[in-house]
PLY file of the C-alpha trace (Angstrom):
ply
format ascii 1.0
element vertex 109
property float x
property float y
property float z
element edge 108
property int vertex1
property int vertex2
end_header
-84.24 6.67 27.04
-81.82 5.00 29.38
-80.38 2.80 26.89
-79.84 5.68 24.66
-77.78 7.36 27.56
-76.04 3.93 28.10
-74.88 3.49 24.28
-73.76 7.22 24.21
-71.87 6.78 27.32
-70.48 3.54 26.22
-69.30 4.78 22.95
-67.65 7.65 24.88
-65.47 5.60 27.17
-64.53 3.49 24.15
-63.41 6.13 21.74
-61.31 7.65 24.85
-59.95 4.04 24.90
-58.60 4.47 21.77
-57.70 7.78 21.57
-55.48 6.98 24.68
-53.60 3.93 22.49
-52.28 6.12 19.84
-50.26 8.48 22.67
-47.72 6.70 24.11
-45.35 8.05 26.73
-42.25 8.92 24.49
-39.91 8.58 28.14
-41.24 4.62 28.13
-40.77 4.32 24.78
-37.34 5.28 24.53
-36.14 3.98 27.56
-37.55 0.61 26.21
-36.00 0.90 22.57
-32.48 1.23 24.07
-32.83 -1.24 27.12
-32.02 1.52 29.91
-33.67 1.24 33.03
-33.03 3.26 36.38
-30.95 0.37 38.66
-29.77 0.89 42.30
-25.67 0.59 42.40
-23.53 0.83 45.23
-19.75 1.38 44.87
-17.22 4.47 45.65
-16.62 7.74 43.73
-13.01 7.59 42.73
-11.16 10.81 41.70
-8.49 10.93 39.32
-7.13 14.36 39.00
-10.46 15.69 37.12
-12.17 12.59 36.09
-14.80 11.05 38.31
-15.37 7.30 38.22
-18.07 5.23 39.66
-16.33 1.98 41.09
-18.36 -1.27 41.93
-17.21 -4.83 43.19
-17.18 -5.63 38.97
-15.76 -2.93 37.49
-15.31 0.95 36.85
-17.98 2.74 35.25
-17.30 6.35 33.24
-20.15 8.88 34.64
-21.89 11.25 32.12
-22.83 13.65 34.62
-19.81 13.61 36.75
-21.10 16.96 38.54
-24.09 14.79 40.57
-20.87 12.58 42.24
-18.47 16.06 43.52
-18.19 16.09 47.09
-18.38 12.45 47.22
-14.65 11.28 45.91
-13.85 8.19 48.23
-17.16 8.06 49.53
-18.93 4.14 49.33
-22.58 5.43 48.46
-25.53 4.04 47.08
-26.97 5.51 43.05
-29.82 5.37 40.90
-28.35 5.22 37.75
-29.09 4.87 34.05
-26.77 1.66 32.97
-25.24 1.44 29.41
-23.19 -1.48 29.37
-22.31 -1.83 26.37
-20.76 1.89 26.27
-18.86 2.01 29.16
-20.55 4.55 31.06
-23.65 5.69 33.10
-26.07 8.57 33.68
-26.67 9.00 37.92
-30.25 10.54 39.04
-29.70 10.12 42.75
-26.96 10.16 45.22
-27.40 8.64 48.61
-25.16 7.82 51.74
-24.96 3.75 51.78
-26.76 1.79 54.74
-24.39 1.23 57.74
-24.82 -2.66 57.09
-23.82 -2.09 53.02
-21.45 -0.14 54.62
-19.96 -2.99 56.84
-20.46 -5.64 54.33
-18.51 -3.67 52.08
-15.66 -3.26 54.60
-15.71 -6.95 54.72
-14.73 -7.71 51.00
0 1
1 2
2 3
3 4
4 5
5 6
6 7
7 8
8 9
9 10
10 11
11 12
12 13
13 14
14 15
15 16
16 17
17 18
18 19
19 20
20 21
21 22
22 23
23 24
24 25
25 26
26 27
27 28
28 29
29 30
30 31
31 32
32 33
33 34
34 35
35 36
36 37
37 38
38 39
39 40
40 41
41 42
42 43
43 44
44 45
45 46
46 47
47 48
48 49
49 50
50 51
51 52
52 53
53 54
54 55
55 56
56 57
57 58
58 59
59 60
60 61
61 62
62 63
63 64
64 65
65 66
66 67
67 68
68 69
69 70
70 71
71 72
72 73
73 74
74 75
75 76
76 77
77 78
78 79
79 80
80 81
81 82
82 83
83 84
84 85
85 86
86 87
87 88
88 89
89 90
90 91
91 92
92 93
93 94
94 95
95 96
96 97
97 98
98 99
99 100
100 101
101 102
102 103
103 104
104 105
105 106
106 107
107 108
């Protein structure tokens, strides 16, 4: 009897096993099929007339949700952004004030 109830529970854990392989998370999966990955960036909003920029130490990135960076134009700050590198531009999920030591490091360069 117990090894009955061990087999059936056994071949219940496995066939959840494998019904959990064939759903993926789509999110994963597509953030792995184009390379994007959330990355921490700090650099200063830059306005120019309309168009918000995102400005590191490297170079100027477009922003493809320019509304998440308003109220922030000259500000050095810190993002969690989406990075597409080889298009120029990238997608911001969070806006914070930077450290006062990235601040002063910053004020350094």
């Amino acid at each position: 009897m117990k090894t009955l109830l061990l087999a059936s529970l056994l071949s219940i854990v496995l066939s959840i096993a494998a019904v959990a392989q064939d759903f993926p998370n789509p999110l994963s999966q597509n953030h792995r099929a184009e390379g994007v990955r959330l990355t921490s960036i700090l650099g200063t909003v830059k306005a120019e007339g309309e168009k918000l920029t995102f400005v590191t130490d490297r170079r100027a990135w477009n922003v493809d949700n320019p509304e998440t960076l308003e109220g922030h134009e000259g500000h050095f700050i810190r993002v969690k952004a989406q990075v597409y590198p080889d298009k120029g531009w990238i997608h911001i999920t969070e806006v914070k004030p930077a450290t006062a030591i990235e601040s002063r490091n910053n004020d350094k360069r």
